[in-house]
Backbone bond lengths (Angstrom), bond angles and torsions (degrees), N, CA, C in turn:
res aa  C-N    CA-C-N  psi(-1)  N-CA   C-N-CA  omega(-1)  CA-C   N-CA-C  phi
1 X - - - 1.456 - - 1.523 110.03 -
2 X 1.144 109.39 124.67 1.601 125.58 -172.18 2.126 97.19 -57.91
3 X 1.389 124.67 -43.86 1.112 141.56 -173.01 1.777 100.53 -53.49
4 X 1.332 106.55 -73.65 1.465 120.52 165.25 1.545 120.61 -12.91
5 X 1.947 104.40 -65.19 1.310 109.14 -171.18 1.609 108.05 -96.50
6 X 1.143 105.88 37.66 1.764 121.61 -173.08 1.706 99.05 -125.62
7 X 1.241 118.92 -19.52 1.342 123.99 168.74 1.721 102.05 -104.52
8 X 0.981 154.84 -46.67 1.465 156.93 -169.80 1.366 93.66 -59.90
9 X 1.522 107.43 -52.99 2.245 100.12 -174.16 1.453 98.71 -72.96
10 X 1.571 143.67 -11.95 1.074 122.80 -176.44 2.098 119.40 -86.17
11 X 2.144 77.36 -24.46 1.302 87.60 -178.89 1.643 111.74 -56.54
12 X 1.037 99.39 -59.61 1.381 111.75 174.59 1.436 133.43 -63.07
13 X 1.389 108.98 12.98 1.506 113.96 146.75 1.910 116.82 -49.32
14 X 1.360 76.93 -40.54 2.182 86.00 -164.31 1.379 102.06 -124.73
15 X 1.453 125.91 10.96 1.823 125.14 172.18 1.295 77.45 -118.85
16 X 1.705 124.59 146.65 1.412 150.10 147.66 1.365 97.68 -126.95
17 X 1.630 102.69 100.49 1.489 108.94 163.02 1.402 132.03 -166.37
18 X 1.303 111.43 -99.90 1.607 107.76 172.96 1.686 84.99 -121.74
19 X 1.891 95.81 118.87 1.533 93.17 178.79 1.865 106.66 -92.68
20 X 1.395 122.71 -13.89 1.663 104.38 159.65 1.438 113.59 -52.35
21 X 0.898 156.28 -52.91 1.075 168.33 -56.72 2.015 79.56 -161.26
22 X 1.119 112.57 -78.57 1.569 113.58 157.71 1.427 130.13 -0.67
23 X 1.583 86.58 -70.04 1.575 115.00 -161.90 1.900 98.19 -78.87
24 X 1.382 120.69 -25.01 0.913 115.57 -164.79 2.102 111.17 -95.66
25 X 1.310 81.82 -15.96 2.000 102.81 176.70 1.301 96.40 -76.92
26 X 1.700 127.26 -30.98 1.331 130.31 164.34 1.389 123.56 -51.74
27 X 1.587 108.05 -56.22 1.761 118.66 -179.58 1.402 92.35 -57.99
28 X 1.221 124.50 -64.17 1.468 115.52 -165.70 1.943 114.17 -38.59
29 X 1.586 101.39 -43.68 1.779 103.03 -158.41 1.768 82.76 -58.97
30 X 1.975 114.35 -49.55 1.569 103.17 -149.58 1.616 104.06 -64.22
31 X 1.531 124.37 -17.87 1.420 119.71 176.02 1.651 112.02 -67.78
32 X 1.049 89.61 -17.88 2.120 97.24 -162.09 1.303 129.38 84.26
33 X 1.316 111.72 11.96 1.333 125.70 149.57 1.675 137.60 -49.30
34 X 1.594 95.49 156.19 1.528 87.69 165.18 1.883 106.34 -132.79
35 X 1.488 89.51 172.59 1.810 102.97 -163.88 1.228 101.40 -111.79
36 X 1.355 103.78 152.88 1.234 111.11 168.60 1.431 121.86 -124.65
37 X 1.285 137.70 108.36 1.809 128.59 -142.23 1.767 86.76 -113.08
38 X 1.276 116.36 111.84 1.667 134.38 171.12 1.660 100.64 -94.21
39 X 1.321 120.32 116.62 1.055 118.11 161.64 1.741 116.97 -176.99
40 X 1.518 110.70 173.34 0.999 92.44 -174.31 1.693 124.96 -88.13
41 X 1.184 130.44 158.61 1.496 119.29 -175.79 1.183 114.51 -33.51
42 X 1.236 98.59 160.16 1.477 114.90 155.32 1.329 108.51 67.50
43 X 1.626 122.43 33.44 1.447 116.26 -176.85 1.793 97.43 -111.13
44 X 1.601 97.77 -12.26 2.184 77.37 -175.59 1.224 100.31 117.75
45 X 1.752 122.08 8.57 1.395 109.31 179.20 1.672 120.08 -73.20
46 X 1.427 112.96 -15.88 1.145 123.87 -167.74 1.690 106.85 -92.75
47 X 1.749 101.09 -47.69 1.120 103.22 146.02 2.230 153.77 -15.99
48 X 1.548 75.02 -58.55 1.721 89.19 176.29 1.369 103.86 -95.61
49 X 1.208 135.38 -11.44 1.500 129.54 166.98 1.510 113.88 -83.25
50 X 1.003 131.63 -18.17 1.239 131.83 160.53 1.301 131.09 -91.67
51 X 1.459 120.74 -2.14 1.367 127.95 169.61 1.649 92.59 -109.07
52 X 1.025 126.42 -12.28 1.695 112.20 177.45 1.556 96.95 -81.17
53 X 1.657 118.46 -35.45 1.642 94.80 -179.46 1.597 115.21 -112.58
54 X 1.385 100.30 41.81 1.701 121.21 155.42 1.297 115.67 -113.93
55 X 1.979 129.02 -21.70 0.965 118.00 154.86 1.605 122.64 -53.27
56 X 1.445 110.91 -47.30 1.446 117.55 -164.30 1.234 105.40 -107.07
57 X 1.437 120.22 19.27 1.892 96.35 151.09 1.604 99.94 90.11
58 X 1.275 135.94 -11.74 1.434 146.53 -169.56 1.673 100.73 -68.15
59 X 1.540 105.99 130.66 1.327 129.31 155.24 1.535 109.32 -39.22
60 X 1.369 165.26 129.47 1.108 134.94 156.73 1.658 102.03 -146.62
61 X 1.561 110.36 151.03 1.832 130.04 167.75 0.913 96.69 -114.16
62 X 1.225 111.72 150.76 1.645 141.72 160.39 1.492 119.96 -123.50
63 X 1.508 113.37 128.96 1.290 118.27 -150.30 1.283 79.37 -133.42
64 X 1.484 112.26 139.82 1.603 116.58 169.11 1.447 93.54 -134.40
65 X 1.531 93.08 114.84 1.584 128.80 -163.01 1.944 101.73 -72.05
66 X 1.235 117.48 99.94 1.172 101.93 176.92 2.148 96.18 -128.03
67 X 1.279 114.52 -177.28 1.341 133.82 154.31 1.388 121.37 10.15
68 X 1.873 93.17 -68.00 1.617 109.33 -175.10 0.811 126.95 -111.40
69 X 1.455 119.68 16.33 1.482 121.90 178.67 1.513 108.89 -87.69
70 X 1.312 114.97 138.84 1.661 129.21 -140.17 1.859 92.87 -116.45
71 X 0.955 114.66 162.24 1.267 128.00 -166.53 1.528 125.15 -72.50
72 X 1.845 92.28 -44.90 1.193 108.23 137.21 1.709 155.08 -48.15
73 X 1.450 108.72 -14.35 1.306 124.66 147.40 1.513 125.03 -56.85
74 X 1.385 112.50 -27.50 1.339 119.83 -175.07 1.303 88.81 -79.60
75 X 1.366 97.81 -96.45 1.415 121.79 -175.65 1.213 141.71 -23.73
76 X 1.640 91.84 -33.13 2.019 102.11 -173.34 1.665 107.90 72.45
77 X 1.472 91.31 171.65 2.078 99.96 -156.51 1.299 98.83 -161.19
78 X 1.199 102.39 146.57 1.526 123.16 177.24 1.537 114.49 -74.85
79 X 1.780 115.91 121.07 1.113 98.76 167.35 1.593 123.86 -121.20
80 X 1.161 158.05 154.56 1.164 144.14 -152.16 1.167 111.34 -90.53
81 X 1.294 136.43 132.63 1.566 138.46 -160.99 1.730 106.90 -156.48
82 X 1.293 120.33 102.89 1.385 122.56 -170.53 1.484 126.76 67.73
83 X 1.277 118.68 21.99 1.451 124.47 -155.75 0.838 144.56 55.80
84 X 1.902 103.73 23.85 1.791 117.85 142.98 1.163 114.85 -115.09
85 X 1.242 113.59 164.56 1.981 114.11 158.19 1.271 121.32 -63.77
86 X 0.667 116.33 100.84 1.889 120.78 165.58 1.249 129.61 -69.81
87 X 1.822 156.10 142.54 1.454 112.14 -130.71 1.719 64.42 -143.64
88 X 1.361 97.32 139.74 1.361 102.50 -164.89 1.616 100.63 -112.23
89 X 1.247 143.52 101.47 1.651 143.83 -173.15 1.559 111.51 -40.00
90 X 1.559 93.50 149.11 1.819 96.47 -174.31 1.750 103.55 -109.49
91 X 1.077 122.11 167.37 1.567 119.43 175.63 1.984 107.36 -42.78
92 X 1.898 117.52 -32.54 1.452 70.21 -168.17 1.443 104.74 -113.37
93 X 1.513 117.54 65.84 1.551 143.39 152.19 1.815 106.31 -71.01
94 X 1.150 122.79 46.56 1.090 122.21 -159.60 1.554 105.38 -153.11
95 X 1.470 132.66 165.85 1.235 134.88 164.28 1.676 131.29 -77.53
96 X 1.634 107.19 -19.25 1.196 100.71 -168.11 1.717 73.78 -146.42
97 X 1.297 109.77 133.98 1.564 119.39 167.04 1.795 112.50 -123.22
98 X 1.095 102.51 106.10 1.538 117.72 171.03 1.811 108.12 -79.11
99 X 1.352 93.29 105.76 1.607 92.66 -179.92 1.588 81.98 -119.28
100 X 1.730 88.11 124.49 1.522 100.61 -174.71 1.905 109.77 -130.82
101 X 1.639 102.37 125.14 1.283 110.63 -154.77 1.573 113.17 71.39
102 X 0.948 114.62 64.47 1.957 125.99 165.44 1.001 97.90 -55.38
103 X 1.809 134.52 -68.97 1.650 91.41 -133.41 2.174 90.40 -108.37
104 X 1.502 101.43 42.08 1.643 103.98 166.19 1.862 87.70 -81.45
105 X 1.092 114.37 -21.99 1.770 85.59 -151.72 1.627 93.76 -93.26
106 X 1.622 120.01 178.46 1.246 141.59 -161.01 1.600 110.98 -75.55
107 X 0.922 147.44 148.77 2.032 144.60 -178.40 1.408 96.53 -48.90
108 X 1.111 106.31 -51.72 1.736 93.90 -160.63 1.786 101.13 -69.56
109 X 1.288 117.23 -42.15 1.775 103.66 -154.82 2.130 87.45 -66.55
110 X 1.561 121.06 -41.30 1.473 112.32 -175.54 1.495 90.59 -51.36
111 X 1.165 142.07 -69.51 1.629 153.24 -153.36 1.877 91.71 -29.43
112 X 1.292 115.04 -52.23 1.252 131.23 -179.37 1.633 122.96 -29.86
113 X 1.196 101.02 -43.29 1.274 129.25 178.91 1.538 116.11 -78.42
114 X 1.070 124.69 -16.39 1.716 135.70 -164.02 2.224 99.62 -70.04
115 X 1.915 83.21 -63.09 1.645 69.75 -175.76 1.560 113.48 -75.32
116 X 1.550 126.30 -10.22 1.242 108.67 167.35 1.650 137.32 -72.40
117 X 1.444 104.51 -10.31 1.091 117.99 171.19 1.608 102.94 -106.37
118 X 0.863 140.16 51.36 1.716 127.61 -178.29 1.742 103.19 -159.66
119 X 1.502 109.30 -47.62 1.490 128.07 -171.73 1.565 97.49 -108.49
120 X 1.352 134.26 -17.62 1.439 116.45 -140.07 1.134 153.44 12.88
121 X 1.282 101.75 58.64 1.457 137.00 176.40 1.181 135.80 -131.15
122 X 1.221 125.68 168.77 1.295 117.11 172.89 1.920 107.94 -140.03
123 X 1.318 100.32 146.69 1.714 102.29 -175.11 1.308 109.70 -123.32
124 X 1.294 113.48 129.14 1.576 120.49 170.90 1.199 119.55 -134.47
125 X 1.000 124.92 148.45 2.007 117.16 -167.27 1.145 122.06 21.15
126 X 1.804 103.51 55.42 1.237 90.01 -163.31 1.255 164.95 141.34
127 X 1.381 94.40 -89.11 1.427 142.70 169.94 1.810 111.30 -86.93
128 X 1.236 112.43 121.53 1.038 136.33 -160.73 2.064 110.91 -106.19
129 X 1.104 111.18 108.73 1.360 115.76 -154.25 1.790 92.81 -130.25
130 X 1.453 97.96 112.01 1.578 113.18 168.45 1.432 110.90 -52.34
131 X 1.601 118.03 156.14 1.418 107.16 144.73 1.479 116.55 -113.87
132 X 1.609 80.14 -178.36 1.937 84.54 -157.15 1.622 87.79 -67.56
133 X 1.823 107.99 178.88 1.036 116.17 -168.85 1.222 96.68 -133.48
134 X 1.460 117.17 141.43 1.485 132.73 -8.79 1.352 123.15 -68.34
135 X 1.274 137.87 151.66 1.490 135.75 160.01 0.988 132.10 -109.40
136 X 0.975 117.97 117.04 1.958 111.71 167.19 1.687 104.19 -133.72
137 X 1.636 87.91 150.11 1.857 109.18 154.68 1.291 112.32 -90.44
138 X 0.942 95.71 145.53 1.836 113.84 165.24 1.391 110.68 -132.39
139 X 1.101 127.94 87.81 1.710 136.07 -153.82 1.845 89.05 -104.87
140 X 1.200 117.32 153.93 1.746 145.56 179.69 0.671 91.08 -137.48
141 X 1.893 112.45 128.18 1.298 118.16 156.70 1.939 112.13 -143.29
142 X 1.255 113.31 126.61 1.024 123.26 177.63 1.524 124.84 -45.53
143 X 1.845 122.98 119.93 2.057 101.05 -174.61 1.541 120.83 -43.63
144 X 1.193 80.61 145.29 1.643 95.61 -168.23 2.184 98.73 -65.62
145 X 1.109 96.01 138.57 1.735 132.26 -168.55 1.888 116.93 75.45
146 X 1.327 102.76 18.86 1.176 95.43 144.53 1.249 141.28 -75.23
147 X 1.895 129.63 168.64 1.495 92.92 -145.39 1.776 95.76 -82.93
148 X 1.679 88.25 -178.58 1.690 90.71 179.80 0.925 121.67 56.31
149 X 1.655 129.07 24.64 1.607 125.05 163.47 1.530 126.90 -136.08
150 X 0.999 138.17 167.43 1.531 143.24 -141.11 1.167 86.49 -155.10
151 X 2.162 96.77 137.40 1.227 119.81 146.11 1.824 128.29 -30.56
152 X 1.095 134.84 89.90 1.644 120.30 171.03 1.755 106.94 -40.14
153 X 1.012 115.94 145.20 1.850 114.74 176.82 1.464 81.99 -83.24
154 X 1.936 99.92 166.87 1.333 134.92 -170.15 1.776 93.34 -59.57
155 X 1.619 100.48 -57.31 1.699 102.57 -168.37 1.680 100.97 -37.47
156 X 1.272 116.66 -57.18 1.732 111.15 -164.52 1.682 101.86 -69.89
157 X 1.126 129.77 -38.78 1.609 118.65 -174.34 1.440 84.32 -60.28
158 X 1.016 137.83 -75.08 1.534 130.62 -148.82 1.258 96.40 -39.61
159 X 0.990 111.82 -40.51 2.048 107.79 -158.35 1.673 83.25 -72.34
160 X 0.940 172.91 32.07 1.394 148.83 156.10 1.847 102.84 -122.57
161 X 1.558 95.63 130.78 1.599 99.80 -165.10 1.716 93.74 -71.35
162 X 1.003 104.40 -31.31 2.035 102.71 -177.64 1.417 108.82 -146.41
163 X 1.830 113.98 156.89 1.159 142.09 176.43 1.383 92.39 -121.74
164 X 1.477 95.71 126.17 1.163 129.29 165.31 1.853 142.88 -101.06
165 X 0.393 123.26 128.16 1.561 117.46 178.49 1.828 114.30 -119.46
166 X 1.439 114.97 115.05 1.580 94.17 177.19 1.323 111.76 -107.99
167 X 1.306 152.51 17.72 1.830 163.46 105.80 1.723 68.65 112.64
168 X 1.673 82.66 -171.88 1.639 112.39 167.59 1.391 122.88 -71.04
169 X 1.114 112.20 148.65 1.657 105.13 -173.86 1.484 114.35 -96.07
170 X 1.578 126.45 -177.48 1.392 121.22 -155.97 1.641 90.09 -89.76
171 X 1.520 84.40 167.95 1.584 95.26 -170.07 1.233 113.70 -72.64
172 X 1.765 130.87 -14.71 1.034 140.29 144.39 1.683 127.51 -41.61
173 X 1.558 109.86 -50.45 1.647 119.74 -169.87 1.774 89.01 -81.60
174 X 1.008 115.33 -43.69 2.054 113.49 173.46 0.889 112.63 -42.72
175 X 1.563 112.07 -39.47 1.801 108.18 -169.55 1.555 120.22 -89.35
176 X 1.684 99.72 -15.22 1.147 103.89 -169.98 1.750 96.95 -78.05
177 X 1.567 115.43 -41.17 1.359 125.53 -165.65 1.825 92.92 -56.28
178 X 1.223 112.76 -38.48 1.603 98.26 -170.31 1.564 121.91 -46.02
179 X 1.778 85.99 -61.89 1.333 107.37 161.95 1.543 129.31 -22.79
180 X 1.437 100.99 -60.39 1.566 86.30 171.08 1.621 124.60 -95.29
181 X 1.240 103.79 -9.16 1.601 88.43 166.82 1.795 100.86 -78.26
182 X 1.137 153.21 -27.58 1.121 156.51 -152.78 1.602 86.43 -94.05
183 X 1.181 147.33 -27.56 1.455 145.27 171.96 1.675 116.87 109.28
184 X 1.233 117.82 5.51 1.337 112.08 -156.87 1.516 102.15 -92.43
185 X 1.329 108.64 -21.62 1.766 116.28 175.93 1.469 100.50 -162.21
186 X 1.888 75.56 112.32 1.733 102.41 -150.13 2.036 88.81 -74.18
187 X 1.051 133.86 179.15 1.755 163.53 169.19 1.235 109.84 -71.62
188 X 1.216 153.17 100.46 1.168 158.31 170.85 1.763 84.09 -60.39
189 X 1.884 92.40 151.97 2.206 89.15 -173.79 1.582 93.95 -104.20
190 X 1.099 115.80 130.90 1.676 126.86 177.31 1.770 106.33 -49.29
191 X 0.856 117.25 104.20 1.504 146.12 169.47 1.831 117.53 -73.29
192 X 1.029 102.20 127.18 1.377 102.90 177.46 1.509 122.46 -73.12
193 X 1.742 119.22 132.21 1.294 120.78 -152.76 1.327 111.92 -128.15
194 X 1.882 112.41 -16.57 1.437 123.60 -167.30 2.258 86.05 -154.66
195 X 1.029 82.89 161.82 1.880 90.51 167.56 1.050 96.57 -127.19
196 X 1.898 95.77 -176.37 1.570 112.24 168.96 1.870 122.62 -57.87
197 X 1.139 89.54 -56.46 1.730 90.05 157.64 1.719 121.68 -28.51
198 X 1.445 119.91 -62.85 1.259 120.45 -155.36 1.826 88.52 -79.89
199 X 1.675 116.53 -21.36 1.567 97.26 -164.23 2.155 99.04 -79.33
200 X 0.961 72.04 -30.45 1.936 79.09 -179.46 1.438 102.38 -65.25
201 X 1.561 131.33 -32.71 1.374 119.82 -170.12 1.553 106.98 -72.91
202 X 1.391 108.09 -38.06 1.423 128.58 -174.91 1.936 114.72 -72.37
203 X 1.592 86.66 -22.70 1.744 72.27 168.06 1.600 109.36 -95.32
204 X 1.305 126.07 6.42 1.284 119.84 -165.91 1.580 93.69 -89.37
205 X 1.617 111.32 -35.83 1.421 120.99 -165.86 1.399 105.50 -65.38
206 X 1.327 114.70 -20.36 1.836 124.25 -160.48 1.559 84.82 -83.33
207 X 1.664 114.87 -54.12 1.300 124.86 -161.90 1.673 118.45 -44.32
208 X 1.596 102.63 -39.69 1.006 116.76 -165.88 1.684 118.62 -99.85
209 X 1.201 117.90 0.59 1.648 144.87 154.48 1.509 110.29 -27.30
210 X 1.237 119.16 129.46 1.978 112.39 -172.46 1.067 95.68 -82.11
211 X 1.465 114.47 160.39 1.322 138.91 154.25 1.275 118.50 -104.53
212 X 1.489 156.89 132.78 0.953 115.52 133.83 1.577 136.86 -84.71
213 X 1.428 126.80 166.62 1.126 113.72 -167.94 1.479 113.57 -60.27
214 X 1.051 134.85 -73.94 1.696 121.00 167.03 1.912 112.65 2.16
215 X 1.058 96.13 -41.94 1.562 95.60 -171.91 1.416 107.81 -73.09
216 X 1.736 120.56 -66.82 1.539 92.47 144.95 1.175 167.44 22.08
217 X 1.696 95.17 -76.64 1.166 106.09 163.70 1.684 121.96 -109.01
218 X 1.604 114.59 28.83 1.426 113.53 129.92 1.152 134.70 -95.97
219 X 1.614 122.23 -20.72 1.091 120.02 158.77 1.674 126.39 -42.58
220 X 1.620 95.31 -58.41 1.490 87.51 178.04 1.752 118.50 -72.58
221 X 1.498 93.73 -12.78 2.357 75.75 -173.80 1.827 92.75 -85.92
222 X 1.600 118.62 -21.26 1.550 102.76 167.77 1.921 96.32 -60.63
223 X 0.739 132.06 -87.73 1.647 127.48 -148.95 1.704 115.29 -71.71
224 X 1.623 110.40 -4.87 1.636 109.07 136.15 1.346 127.13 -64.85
225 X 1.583 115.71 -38.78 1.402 108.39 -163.77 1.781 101.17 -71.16
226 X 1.233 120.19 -19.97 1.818 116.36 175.43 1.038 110.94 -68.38
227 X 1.328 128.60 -43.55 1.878 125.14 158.01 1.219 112.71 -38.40
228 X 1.522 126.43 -34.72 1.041 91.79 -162.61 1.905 111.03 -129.41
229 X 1.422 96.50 33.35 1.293 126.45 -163.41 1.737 100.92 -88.08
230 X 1.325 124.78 116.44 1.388 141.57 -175.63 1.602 102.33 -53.73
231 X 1.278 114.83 -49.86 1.645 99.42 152.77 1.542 176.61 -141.62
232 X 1.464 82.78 82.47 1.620 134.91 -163.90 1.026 108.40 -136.82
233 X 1.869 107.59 97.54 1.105 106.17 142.54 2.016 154.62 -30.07
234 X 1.397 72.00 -44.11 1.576 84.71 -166.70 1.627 95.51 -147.25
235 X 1.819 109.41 113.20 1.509 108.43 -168.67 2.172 93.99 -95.97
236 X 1.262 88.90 -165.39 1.021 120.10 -154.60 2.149 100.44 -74.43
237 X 1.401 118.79 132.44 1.327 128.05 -152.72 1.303 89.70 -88.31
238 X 1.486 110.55 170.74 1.647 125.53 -177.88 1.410 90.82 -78.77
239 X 1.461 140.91 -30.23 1.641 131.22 173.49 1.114 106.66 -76.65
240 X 1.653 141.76 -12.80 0.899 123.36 177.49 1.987 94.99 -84.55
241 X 1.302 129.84 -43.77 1.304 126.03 -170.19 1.607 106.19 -49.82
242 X 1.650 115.42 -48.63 1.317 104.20 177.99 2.034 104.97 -78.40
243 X 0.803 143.73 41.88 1.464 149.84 -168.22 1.715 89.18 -136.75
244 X 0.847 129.36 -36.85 1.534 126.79 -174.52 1.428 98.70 -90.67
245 X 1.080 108.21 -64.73 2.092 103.09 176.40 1.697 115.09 -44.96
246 X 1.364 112.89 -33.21 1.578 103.06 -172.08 1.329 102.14 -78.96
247 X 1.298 113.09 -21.50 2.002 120.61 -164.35 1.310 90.20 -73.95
248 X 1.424 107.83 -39.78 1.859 100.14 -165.35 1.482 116.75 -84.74
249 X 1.125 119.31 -6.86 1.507 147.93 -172.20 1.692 93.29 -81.34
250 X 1.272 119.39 -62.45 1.615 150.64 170.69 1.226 79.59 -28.68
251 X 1.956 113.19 -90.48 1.404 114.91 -144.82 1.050 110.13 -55.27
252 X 1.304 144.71 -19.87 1.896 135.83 -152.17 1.290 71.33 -96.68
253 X 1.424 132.01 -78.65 1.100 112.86 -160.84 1.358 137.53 -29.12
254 X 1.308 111.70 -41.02 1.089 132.50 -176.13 1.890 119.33 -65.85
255 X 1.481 84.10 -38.20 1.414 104.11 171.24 1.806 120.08 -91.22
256 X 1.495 109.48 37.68 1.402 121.37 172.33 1.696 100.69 53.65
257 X 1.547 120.38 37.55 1.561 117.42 157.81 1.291 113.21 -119.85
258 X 1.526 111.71 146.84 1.150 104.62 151.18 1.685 127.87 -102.50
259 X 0.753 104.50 23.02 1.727 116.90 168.59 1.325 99.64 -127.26
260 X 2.060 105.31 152.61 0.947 110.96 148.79 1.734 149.30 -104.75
261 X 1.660 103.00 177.50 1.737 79.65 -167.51 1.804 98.63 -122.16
262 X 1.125 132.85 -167.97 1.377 128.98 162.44 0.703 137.36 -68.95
263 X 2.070 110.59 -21.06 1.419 118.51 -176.96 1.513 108.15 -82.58
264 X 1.562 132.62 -12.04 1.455 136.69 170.99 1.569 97.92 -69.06
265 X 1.199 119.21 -44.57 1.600 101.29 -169.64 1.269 105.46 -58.84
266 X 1.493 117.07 -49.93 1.634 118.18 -174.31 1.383 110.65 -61.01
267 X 1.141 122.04 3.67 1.464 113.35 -173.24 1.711 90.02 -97.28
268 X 1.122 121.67 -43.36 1.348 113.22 -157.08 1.379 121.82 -97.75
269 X 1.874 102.24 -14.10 1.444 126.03 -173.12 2.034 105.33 -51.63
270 X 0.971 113.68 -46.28 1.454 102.77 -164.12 1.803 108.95 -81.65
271 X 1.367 105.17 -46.55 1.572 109.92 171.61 1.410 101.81 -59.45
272 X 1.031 152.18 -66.12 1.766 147.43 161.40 1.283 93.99 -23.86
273 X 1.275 150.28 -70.79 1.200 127.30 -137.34 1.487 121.09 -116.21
274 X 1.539 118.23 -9.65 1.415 107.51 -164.05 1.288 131.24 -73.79
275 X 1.714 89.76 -3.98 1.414 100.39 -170.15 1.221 125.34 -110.72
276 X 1.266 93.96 14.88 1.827 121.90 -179.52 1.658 100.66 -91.77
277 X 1.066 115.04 -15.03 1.624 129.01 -156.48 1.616 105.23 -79.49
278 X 1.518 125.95 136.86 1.576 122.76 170.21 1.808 92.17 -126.97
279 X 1.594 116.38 88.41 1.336 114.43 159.73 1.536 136.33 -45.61
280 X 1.039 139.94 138.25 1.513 156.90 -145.63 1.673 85.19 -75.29
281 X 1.547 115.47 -179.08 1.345 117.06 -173.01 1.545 86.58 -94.61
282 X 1.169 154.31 -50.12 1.651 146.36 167.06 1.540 104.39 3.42
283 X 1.336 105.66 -62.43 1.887 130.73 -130.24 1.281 75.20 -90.86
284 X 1.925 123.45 148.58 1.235 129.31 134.49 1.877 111.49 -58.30
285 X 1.391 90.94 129.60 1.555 91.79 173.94 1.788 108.13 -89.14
286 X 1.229 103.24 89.80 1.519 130.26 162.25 1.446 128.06 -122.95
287 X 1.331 102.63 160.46 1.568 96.99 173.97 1.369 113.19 -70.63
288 X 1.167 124.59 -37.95 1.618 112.55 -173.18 1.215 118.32 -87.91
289 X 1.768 128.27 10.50 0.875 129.05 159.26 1.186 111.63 -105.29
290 X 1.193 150.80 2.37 1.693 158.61 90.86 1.709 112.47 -9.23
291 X 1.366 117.49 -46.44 1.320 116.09 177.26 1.742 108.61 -71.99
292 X 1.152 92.84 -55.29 1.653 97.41 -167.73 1.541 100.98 -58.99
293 X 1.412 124.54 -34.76 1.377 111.52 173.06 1.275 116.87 -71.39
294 X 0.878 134.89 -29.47 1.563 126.99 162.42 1.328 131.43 -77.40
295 X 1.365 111.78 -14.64 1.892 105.09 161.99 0.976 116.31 -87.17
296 X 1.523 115.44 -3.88 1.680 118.66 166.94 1.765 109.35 -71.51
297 X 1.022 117.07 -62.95 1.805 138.55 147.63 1.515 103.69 3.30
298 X 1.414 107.86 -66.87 1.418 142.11 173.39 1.668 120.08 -47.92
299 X 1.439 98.42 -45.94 1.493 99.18 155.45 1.163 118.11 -104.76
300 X 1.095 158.58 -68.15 1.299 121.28 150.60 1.551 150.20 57.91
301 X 1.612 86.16 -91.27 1.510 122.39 -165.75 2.129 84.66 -77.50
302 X 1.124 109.79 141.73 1.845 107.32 160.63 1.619 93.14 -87.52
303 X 1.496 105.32 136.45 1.855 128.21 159.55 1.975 96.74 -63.87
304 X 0.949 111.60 147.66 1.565 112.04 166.25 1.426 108.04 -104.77
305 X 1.310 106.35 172.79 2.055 108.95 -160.67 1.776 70.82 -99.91
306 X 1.476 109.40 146.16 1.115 107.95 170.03 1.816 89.30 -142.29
307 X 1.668 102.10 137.44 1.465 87.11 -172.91 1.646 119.60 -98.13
308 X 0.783 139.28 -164.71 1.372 123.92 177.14 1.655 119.70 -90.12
309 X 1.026 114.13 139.23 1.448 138.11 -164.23 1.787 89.14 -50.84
310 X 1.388 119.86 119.37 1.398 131.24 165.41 1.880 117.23 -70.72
């Protein structure tokens, strides 16, 4: 979609980095997903979340998840005003929520986040308060045993359609970043290119993308065969099976189809899933030993001939 790569060049007015990585925080918004960006500081994660919702016009808070941040920050709280409660909005009353440094903060304030990413909502006394539309998280989280940080529980990884990683950038995009923080070639300011409107029209278009049934039913024998994989603990969830169908729904779309083919699932199958994964005591519990077990999966599994949508 010409629209797509009209927001990625804008992103990258003010992100210098890994632009798949971009394109793929994209598939996630048109599925209706949210991301989760693992990496180490100072790579631009905070960076590319704030020029993705300055390209598109997005409402957005940024919460930097530490110690004391209370549950109620998310959520919002009732305060008493004339002798009712009055319901006062929390940061993610908003379109794009940057939760930055997740797993610094305490179980309960992440817990916060569960029904807003699952129901999109939020509940307080009660009282049951939509969010605006569209929504997404974009959560940062520092590798796990660095200091001051905590395992996320299984419930919250599940809730994120992808884990991300965006590494260091080329020695080219480094040099360029100097450059403009050093002043010599100033940042063009990320300009709006699509709104909330066009991102909601565009996930309906993803929504409505063919399948055929065969496809279906590779999705599910890919994210059966991790159930039942000698080492994997814990395979891949029925939200992760529909989390792989919407991604692949995403990619054709994305790729000017409206049908899909097998090679979209494989595109999205391992970023969808690795992080859904609890490896056996054998396996280093890492991501790239989570990856490598699943592109094995990948071959494996037979692709089905699926022909093109008549």
């Amino acid at each position: 979609m010409q629209q797509t790569e009209r927001i990625v060049a804008e992103i990258c007015k003010s992100f210098i980095g890994n632009v798949p990585v971009v394109r793929k925080i994209l598939l996630v918004m048109l599925a209706g997903g949210h991301v989760l960006l693992e990496d180490i500081p100072g790579v631009g994660k905070t960076t590319l979340a704030l020029a993705l919702s300055n390209a598109l016009a997005l409402k957005h808070n940024r919460v930097q998840f530490t110690p004391d941040v209370m549950p109620t920050d998310i959520t919002g709280f009732s305060m008493p005003r004339g002798g009712q409660l009055v319901y006062q909005p929390g940061a993610a009353l908003c379109n794009l929520l940057l939760a930055d440094e997740l797993n610094r903060a305490p179980s309960r304030t992440q817990a916060a986040l569960l029904e807003c990413m699952e129901e999109q909502q939020v509940t307080v006394d009660g009282a049951t308060h939509p969010l605006p539309q569209p929504f997404m998280v974009i959560a940062t989280q520092n590798p796990s045993g660095s200091a001051g940080t905590q395992l996320l529980p299984e419930s919250q990884m599940d809730r994120f359609m992808m884990r991300l990683s965006i590494g260091y950038p080329a020695l080219e995009g480094e040099l360029e970043m100097l450059r403009r923080k050093h002043g010599e070639a100033g940042s063009e300011a990320v300009q709006p290119v699509a709104s909330a409107a066009d991102l909601i029209a565009m996930r309906e278009a993803a929504s409505r993308v063919y399948l055929a049934d065969e496809l279906y039913q590779y999705i599910l024998s890919l994210t059966r065969a991790t159930r039942e994989h000698t080492d994997i603990r814990q395979g891949v969830s029925p939200r992760g099976s529909v989390a792989v169908m919407a991604l692949a729904q995403a990619a054709a779309l994305m790729n000017g189809r409206d049908y899909t083919l097998p090679g979209d699932v494989k595109a999205v199958f391992v970023d969808a899933t690795a992080h859904r994964l609890l490896l056996g005591p054998g396996v280093r519990s890492q991501t790239n030993a989570a990856q490598a077990l699943l592109s094995g999966i990948l071959d494996k599994v037979p692709a089905p001939t699926v022909r093109k949508r008549q």
